[in-house]
VOGU-3710 file (C-alpha; in Angstrom, 3 decimals, decimal comma):
1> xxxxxxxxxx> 126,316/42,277/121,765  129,112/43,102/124,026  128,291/45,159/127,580  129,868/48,556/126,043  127,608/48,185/123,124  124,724/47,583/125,558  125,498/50,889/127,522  126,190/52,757/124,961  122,772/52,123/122,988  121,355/53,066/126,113
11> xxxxxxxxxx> 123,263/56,433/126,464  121,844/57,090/123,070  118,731/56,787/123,307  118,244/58,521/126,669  119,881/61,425/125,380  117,581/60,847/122,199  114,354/60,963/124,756  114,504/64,494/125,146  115,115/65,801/121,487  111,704/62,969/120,909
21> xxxxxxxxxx> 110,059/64,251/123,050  110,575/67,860/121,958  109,803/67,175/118,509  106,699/65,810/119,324  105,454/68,773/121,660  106,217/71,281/119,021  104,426/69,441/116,603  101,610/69,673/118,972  101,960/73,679/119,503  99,328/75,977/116,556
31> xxxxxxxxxx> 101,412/77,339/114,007  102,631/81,126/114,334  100,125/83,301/114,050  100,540/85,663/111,212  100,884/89,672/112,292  98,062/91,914/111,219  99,851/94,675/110,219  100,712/94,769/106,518  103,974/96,587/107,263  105,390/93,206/109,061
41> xxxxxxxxxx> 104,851/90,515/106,996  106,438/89,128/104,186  105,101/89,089/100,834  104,851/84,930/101,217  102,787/86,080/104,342  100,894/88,662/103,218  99,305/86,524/100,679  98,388/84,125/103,645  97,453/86,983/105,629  94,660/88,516/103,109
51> xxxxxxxxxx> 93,150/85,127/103,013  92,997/84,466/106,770  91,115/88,541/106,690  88,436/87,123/104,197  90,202/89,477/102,146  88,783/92,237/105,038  91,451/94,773/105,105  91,426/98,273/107,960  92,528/101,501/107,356  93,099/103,776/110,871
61> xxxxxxxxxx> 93,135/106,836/110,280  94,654/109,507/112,185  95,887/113,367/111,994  98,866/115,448/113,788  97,412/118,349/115,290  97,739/119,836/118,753  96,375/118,215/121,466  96,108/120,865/124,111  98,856/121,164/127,319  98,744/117,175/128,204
71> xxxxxxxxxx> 98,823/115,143/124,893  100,958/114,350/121,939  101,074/115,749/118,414  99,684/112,143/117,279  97,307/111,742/119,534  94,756/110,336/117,490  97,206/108,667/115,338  98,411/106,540/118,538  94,633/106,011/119,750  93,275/104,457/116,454
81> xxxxxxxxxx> 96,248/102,249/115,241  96,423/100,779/119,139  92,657/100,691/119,151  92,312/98,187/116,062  95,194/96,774/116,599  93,596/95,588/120,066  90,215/94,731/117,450  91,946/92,460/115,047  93,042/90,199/117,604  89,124/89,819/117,947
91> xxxxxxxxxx> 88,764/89,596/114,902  91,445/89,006/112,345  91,704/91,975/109,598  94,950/93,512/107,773  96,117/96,638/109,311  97,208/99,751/107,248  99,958/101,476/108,527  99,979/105,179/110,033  97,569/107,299/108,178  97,113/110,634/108,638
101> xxxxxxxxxx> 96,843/112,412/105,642  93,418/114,263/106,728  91,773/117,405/107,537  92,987/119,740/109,724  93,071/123,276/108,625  91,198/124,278/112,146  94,970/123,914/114,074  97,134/125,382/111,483  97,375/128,046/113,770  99,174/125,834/116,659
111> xxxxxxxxxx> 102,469/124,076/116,677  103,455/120,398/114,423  99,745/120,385/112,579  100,299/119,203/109,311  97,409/120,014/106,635  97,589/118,631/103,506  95,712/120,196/100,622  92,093/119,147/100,230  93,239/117,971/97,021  95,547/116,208/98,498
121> xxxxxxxxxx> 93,782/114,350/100,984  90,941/112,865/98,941  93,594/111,940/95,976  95,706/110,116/98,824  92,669/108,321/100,180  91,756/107,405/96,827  95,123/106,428/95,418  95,404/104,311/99,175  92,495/102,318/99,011  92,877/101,664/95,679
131> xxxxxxxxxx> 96,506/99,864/96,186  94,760/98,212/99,468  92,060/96,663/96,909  94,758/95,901/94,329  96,621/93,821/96,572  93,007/91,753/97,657  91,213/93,845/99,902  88,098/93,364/98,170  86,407/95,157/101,754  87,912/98,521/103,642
141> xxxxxxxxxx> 86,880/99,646/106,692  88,340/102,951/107,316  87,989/103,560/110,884  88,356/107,460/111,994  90,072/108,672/115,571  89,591/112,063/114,216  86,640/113,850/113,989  87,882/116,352/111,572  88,233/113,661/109,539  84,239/112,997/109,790
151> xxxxxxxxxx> 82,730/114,986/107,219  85,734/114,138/104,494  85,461/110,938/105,417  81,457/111,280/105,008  82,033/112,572/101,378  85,164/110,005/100,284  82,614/107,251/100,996  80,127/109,191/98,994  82,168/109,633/95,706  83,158/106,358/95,465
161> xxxxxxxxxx> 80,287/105,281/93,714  81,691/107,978/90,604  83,283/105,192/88,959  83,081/100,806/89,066  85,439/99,514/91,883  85,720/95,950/92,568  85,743/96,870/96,601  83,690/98,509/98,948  84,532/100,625/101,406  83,092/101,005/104,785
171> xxxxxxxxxx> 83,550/104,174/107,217  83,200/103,777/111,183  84,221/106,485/113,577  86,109/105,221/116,221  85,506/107,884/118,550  82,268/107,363/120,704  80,464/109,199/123,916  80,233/108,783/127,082  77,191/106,904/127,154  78,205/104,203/125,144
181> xxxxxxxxxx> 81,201/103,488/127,674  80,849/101,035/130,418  81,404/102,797/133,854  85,335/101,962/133,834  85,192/104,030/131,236  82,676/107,130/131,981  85,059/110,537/132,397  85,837/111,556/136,294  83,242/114,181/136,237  81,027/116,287/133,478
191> xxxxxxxxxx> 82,831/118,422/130,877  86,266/117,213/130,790  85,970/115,374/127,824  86,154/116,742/124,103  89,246/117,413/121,826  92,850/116,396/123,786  89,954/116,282/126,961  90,463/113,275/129,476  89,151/110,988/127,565  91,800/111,311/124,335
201> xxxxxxxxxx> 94,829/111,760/126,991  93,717/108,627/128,608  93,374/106,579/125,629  97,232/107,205/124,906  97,898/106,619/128,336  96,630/103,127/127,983  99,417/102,171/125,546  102,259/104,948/125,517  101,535/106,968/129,597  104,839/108,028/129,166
211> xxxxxxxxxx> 103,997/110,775/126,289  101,128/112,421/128,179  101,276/115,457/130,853  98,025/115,123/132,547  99,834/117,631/135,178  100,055/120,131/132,251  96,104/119,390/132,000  94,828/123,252/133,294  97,803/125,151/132,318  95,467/125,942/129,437
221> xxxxxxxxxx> 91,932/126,601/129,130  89,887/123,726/127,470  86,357/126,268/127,592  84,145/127,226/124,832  84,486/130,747/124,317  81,102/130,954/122,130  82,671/133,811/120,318  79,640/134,050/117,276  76,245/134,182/117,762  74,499/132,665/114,717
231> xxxxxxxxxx> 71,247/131,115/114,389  70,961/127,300/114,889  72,113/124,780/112,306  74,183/127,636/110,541  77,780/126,974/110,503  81,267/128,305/109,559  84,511/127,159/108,795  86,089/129,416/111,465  83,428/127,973/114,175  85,756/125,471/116,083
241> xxxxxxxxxx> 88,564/128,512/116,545  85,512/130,913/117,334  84,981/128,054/120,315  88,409/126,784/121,203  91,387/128,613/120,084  93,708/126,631/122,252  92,287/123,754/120,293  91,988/122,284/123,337  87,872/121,311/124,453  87,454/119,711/127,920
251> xxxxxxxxxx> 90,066/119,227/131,067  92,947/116,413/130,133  93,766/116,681/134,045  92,072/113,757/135,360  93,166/111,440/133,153  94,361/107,730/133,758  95,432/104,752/132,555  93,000/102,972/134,131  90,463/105,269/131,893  92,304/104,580/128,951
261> xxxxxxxxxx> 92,586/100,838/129,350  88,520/100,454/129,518  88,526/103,136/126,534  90,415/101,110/124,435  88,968/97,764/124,879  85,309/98,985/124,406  86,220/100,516/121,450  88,187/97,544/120,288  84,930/96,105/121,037  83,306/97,637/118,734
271> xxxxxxxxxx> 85,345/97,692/116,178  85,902/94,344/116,338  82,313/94,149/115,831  81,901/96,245/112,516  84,962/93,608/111,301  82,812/90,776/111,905  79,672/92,377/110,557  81,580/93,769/107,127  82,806/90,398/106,862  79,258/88,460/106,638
281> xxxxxxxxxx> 78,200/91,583/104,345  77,411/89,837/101,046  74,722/92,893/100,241  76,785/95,643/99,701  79,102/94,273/97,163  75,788/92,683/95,025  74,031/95,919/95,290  77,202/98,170/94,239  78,240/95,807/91,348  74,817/95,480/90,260
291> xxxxxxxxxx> 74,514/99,552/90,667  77,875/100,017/88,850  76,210/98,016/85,472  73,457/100,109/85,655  75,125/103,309/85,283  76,069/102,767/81,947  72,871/102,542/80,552  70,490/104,729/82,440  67,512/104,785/80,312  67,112/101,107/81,086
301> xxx> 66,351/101,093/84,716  62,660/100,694/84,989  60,639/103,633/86,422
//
């Protein structure tokens, strides 16, 4: 071998070195982790995806309403997708995308609420879940940053035993008190917090600060105005405007990111939690499937 084929062998393979040695450390790196949110994969993915969940599959749900002087229309829109999107990182689940057909008739009154018809709303929730256990999601959690939401929410869960499903669905409210909260989280001082309060306005400060106007916080009044007096544990649909008519409850003033950072991972926390727990949940779906068989033939179940 001739001294030019010697040095040039050798000029190969050191420029070869590198492009080994690259190969070999990306071979080494974990392979790209698949998004959580349904909207972003690809079908190929997706089907990877729903198997990574354990076929677990989360439904945030949200509203637009007013909320008060300091936060945005989708407030609690923002709050819950951030919020499990922070929880699924915990604990791997499919993500719905922005959901917010819900109840809001209380802020019709106010500027960008949208209300769909009751009708509406449960034949949406039905007609969503449904597709969501279609496509594999043989578990739902549907996890609430809206406490209108609460008692349709309460009753959707309810009715779904009217007919056999081959998935369950789960409900968790992702809104929580103060008590709960470590002390990062506990509100600058008593009363602020309640509907777009410190507490919502910092959660959204946490991932989007640059859509709330803490400095707008007392340019309206967040007080009950206790407007009815009716005996205890009676209740009216026109109670929360009878209270707050600004639909505003609380003092959105003292909010910070800070807040909202120790907000949002507690309740990521905790959501990450009900994930984990749904997951293990073999119980539910015997009990349901062996409640669904039985339905059809009353006069058999043993009294």
């Amino acid at each position: 071998m001739g001294t030019e084929s010697i040095v040039l062998r050798y000029v190969i393979m050191a420029r070869m070195k590198p492009l080994m040695l690259f190969a070999v450390f990306a071979s080494l790196l974990p392979a790209q982790s698949l998004s959580p949110k349904w909207e972003e994969l690809t079908a190929e993915d997706f089907v990877k995806a729903i198997k990574q969940a354990n076929n677990t599959c989360v439904l945030p749900f949200g509203i637009l309403e007013k909320h008060g002087p300091s936060g945005p229309i989708g407030t609690d829109l923002i709050d819950v997708r951030y919020i499990t999107t922070k929880a699924v990182q915990k604990e791997y689940a499919l993500v719905f995308p922005e959901y917010y057909v819900g109840q809001i008739f209380e802020a019709r009154h106010q500027p960008g609420a949208i209300a769909y018809s009751s009708q509406l709303q449960l034949q949406m929730l039905q007609e969503t879940v449904s597709e969501m256990g279609r496509n594999g999601c043989h578990k739902i959690l549907i996890a609430s940053g809206h406490g209108g939401n609460t008692n349709l929410l309460n009753y959707f869960l309810q009715i779904q035993l009217d007919s056999p499903k081959d998935y369950v669905v789960y409900g968790l409210s992702a809104l929580g008190g103060s008590a709960q909260l470590p002390p990062a989280a506990q509100p600058s001082k008593p009363g602020v917090d309640g509907h777009a309060g410190e507490i919502e306005a910092a959660m959204v400060m946490a991932s989007r600060p640059e859509l709330v106007h803490p400095e707008r916080g007392k340019q309206q009044s967040g007080a009950n105005l206790a407007r009815l007096d009716l005996p205890a544990g009676v209740f009216t649909a026109i109670g929360w405007y009878a209270m707050y008519p600004n639909h505003y409850a609380g003092d959105a003033s003292g909010a910070t990111a800070a807040r909202g950072a120790a907000l949002v991972e507690a309740t990521a926390d905790r959501i990450a939690a009900a994930i984990r727990a749904i997951k293990a949940d073999q119980v539910s779906p015997r009990l349901q499937k062996e409640f669904f068989e039985k339905i059809s033939h009353p006069a058999d179940t043993a009294q």
